[in-house]
C-alpha positions as a Markdown table, in Angstrom:
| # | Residue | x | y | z |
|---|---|---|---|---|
| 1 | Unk | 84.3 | 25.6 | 101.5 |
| 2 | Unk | 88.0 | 25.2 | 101.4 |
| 3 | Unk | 90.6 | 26.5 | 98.5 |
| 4 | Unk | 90.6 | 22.9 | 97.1 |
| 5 | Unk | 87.1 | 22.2 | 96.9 |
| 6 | Unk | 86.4 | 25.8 | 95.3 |
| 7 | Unk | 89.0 | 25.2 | 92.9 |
| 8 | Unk | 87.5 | 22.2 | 91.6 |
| 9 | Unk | 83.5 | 24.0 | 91.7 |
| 10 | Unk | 85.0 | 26.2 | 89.4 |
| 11 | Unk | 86.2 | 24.2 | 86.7 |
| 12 | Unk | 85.5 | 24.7 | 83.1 |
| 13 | Unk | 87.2 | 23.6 | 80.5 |
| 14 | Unk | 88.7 | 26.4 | 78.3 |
| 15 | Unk | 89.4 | 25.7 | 74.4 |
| 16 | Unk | 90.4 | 29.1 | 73.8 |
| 17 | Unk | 94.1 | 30.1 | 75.2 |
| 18 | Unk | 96.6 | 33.5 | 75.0 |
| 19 | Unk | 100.4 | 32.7 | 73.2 |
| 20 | Unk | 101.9 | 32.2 | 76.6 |
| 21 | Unk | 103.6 | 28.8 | 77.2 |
| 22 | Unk | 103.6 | 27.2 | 80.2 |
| 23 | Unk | 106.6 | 26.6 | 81.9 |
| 24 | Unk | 108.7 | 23.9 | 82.1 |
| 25 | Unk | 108.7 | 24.4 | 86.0 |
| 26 | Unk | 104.8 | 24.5 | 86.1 |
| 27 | Unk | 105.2 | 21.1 | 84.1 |
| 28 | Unk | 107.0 | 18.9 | 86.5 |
| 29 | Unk | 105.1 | 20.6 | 89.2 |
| 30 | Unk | 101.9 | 19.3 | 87.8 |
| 31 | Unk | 103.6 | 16.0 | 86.3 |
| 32 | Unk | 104.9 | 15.4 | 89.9 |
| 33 | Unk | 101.3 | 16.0 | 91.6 |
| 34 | Unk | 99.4 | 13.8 | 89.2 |
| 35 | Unk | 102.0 | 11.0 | 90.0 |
| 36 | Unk | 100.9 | 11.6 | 93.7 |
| 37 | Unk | 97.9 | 10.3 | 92.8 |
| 38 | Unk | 96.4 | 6.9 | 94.2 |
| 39 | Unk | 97.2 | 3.7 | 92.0 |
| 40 | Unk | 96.9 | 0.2 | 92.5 |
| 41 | Unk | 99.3 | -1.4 | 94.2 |
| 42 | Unk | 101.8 | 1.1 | 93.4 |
| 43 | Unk | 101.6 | -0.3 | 90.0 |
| 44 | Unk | 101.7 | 3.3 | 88.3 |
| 45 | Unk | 100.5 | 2.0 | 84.5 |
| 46 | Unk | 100.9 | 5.5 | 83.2 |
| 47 | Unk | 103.2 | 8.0 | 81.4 |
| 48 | Unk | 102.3 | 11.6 | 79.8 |
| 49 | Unk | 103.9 | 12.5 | 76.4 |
| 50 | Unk | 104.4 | 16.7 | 76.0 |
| 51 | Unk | 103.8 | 16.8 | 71.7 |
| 52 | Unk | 106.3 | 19.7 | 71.5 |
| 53 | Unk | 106.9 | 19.7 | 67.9 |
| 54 | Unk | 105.0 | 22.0 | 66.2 |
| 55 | Unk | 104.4 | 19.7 | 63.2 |
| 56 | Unk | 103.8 | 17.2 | 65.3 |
| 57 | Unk | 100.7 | 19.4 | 66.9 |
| 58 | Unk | 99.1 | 20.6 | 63.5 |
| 59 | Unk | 99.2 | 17.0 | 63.1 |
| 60 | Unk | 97.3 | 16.4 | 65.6 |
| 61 | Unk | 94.7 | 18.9 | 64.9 |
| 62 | Unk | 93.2 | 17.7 | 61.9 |
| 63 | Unk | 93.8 | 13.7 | 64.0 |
| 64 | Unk | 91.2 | 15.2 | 66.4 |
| 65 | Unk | 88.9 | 16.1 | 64.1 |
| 66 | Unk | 90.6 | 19.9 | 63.4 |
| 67 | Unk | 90.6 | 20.6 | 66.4 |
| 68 | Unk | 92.9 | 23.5 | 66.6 |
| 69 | Unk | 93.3 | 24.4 | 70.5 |
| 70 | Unk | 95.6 | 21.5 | 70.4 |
| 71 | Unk | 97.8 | 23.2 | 68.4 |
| 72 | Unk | 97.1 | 27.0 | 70.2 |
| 73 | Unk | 97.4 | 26.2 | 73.5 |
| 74 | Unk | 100.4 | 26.3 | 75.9 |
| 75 | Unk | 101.0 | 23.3 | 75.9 |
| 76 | Unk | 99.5 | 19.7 | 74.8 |
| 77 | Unk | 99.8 | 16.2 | 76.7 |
| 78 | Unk | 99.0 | 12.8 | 75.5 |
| 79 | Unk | 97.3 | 10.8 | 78.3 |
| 80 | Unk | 98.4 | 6.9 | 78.4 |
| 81 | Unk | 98.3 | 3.6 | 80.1 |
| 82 | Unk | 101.7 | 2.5 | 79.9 |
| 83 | Unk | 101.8 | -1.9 | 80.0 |
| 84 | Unk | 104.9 | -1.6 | 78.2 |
| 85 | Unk | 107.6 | -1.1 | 81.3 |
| 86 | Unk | 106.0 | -3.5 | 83.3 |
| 87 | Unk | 106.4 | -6.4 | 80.2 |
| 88 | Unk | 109.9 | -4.8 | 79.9 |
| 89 | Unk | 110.6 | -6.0 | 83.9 |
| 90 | Unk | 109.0 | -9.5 | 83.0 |
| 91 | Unk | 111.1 | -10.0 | 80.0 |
| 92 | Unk | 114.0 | -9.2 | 82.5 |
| 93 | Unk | 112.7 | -11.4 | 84.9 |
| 94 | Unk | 112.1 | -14.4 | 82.4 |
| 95 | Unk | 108.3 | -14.4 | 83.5 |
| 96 | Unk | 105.1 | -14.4 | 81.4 |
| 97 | Unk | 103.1 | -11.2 | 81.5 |
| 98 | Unk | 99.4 | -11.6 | 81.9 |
| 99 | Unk | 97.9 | -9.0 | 79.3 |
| 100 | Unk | 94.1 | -10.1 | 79.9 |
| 101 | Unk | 91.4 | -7.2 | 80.6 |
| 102 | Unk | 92.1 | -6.2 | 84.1 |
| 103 | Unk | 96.0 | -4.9 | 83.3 |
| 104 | Unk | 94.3 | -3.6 | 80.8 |
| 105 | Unk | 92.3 | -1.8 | 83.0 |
| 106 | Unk | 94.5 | -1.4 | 85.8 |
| 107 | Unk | 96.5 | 1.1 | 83.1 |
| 108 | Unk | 93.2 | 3.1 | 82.2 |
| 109 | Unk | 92.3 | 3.8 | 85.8 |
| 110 | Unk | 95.8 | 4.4 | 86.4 |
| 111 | Unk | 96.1 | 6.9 | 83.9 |
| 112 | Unk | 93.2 | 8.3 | 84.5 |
| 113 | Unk | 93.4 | 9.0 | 87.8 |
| 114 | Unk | 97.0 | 10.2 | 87.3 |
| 115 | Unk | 95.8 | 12.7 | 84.8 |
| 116 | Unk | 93.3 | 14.3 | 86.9 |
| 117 | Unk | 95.7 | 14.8 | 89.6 |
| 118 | Unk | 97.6 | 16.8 | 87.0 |
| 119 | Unk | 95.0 | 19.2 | 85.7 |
| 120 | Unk | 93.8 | 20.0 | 89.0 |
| 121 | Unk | 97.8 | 21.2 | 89.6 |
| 122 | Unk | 98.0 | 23.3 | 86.5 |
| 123 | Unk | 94.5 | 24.3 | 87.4 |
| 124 | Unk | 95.6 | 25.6 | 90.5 |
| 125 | Unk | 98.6 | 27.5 | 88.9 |
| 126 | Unk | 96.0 | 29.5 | 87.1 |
| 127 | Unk | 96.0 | 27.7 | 83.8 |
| 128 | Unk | 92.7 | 26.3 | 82.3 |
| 129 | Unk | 92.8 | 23.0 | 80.8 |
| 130 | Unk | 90.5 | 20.9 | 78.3 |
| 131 | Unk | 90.3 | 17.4 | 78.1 |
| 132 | Unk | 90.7 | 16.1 | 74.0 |
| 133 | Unk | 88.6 | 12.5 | 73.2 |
| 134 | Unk | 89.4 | 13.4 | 69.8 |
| 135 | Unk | 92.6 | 11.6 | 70.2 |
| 136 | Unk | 90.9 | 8.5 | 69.8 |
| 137 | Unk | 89.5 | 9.1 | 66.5 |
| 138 | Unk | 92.4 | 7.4 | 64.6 |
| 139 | Unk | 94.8 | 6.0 | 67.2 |
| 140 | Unk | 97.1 | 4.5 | 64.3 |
| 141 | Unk | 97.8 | 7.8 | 63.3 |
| 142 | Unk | 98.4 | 9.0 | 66.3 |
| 143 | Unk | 100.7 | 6.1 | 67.6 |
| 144 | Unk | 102.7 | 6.2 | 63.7 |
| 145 | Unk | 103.1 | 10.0 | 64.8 |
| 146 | Unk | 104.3 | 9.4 | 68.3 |
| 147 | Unk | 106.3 | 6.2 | 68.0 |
| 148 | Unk | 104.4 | 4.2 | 70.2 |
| 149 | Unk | 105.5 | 0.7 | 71.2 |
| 150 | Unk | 103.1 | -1.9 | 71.8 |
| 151 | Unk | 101.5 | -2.5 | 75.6 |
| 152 | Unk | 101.2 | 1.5 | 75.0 |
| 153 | Unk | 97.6 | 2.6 | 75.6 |
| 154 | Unk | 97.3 | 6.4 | 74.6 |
| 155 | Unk | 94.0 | 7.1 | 75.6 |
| 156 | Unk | 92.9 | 11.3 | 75.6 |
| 157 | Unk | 95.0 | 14.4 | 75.0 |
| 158 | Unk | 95.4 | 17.5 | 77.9 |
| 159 | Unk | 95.2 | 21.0 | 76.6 |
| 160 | Unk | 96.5 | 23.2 | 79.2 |
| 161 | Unk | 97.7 | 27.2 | 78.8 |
| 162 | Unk | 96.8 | 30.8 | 80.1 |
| 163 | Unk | 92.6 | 31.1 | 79.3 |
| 164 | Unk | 91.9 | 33.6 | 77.3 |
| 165 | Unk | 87.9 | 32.9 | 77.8 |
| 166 | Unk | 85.8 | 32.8 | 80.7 |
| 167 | Unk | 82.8 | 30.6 | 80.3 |
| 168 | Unk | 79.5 | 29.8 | 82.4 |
| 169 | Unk | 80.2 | 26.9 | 84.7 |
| 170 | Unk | 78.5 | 23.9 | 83.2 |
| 171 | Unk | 75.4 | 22.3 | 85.3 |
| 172 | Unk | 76.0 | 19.0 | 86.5 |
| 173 | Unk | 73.2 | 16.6 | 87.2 |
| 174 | Unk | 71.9 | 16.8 | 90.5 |
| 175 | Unk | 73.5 | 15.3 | 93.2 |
| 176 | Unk | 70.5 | 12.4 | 94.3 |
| 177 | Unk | 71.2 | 11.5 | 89.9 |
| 178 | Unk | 74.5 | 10.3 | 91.1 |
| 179 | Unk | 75.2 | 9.6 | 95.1 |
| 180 | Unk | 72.6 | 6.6 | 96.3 |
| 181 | Unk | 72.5 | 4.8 | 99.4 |
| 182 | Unk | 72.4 | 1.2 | 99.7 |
| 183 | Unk | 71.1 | 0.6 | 96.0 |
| 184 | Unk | 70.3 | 2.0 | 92.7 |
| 185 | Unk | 67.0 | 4.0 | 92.4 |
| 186 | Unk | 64.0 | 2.8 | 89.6 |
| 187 | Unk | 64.2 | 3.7 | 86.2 |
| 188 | Unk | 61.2 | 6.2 | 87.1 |
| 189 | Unk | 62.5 | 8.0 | 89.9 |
| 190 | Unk | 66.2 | 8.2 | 87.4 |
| 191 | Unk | 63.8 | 9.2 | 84.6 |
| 192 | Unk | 62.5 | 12.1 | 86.7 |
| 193 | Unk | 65.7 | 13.6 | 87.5 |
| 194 | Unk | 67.0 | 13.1 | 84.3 |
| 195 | Unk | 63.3 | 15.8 | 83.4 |
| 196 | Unk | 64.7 | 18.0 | 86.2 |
| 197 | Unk | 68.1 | 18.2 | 84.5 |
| 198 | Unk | 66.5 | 18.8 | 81.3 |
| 199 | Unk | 64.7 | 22.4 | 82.6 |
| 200 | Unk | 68.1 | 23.1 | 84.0 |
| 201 | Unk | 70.1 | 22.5 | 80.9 |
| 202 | Unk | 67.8 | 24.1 | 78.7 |
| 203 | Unk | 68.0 | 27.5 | 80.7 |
| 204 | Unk | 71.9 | 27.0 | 80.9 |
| 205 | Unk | 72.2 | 26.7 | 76.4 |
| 206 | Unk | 69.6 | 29.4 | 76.4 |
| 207 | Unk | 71.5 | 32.2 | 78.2 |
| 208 | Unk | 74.6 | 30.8 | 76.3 |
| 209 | Unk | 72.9 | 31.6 | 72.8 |
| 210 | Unk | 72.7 | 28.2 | 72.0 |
| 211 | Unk | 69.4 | 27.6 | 71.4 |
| 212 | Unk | 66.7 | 24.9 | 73.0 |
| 213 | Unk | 68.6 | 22.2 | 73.4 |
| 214 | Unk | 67.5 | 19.3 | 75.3 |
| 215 | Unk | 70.6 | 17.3 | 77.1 |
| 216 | Unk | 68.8 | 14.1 | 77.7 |
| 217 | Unk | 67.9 | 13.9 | 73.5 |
| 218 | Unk | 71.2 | 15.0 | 72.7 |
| 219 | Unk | 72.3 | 11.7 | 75.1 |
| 220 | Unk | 70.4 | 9.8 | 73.1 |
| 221 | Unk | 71.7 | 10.7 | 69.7 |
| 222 | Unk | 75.3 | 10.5 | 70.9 |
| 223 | Unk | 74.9 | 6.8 | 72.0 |
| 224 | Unk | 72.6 | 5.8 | 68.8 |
| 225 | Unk | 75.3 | 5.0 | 66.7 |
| 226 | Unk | 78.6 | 2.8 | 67.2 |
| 227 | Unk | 81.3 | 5.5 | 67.4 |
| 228 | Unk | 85.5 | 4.7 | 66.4 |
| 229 | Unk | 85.0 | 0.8 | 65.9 |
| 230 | Unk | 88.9 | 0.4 | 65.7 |
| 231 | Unk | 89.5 | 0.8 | 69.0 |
| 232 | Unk | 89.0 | -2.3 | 70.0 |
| 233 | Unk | 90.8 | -3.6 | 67.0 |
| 234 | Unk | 93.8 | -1.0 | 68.3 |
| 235 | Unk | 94.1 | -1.6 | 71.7 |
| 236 | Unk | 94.4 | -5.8 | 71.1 |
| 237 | Unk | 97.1 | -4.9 | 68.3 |
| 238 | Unk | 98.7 | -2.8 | 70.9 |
| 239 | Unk | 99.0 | -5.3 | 73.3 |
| 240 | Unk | 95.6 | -5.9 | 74.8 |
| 241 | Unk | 93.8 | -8.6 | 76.0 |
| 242 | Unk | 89.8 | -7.9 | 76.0 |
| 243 | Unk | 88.6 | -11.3 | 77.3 |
């Protein structure tokens, strides 16, 4: 196995950090990989905000639902699909700008990608990193807080700093749940390695303290209930096109 494909095996995310800051050095190293990252047609629909303001970040805590590594860790990012430079070169250019799903999309994947690039770099460095949906619970607040224009998508927050934890890797579901050939298996044979996952996931919460818990009805209850309703509502008032 080479250095980069050990690096990423051992990936967990860390939500406990030590006071040191990360550089500014390690930053634009990481910031500079992620933008090395693949994109569509070198469209690049992505920017990273660094919340630096200490306000700002205890802010963002209770906006995440109190989460307070955001605050503690070296350093925090906001992830985002960024429409609004591209709008900025059609205004220039005296062209419409088509702001139907797919840029929409184009900026998620973007992003996405873009971020992941990054966390492996800071990764790599010997920081430990931890992805924050929490951003998305009230993404108003969060774009009043960060003066965010419209075609501005912020879509997950990066906590990255010095770990000062060292959890159990996490299980993931076994590779024939996930890589198929030629077409997707029947609901039985899914349903049976979802079982197997189970028995695997239940010893992995066990020898963490955590109890019997069973992944596949904790799946369930997570997608049971609509969660954050506004973002749709949000993302159009920001600039998006759905349809």
């Amino acid at each position: 196995m080479n250095e980069l494909i050990d690096l990423m095996m051992r990936h967990r995310s860390i939500r406990q950090f030590t006071d040191e800051q990360v550089s500014e050095q390690d930053i634009q190293k990481a910031v500079a990989a992620g933008q090395m990252a693949s994109t569509s047609g070198a469209i690049q629909s992505y920017c990273v905000i660094q919340v630096e303001d200490s306000a700002n970040r205890d802010e963002l805590v209770t906006l995440t639902g109190n989460q307070t590594k955001v605050a503690r860790c070296g350093a925090f990012f906001v992830i985002c699909g960024d429409t609004r430079r591209h709008r900025l070169i059609a205004d220039r250019d005296e062209l419409p700008y088509d702001t139907r799903c797919e840029a929409f999309l184009l900026a998620v994947v973007d992003a996405t990608i873009f971020a992941q690039n990054m966390a492996l770099a800071f990764e790599s460095m010997g920081y430990g990193i931890c992805y924050i949906g929490g951003l998305r619970n009230d993404l108003p607040a969060v774009s009043s807080l960060l003066n965010m224009p419209e075609g501005l998508y912020p879509l997950f927050g990066l906590c990255v700093g010095r770990p000062a934890q060292d959890p159990m890797i996490r299980p993931r579901l076994p590779q024939p749940g996930v890589l198929f050939k030629d077409h997707y298996p029947d609901d039985a044979t899914m349903m049976a390695m979802v079982e197997d996952y189970d028995t695997t996931m239940l010893k992995y919460f066990q020898d963490r303290g955590a109890g019997d818990r069973i992944w596949s009805r904790e799946m369930s209850g997570k997608f049971s209930e609509p969660k954050r309703m506004s973002l749709g509502p949000y993302y159009r008032d920001q600039g998006a096109n759905l349809d």
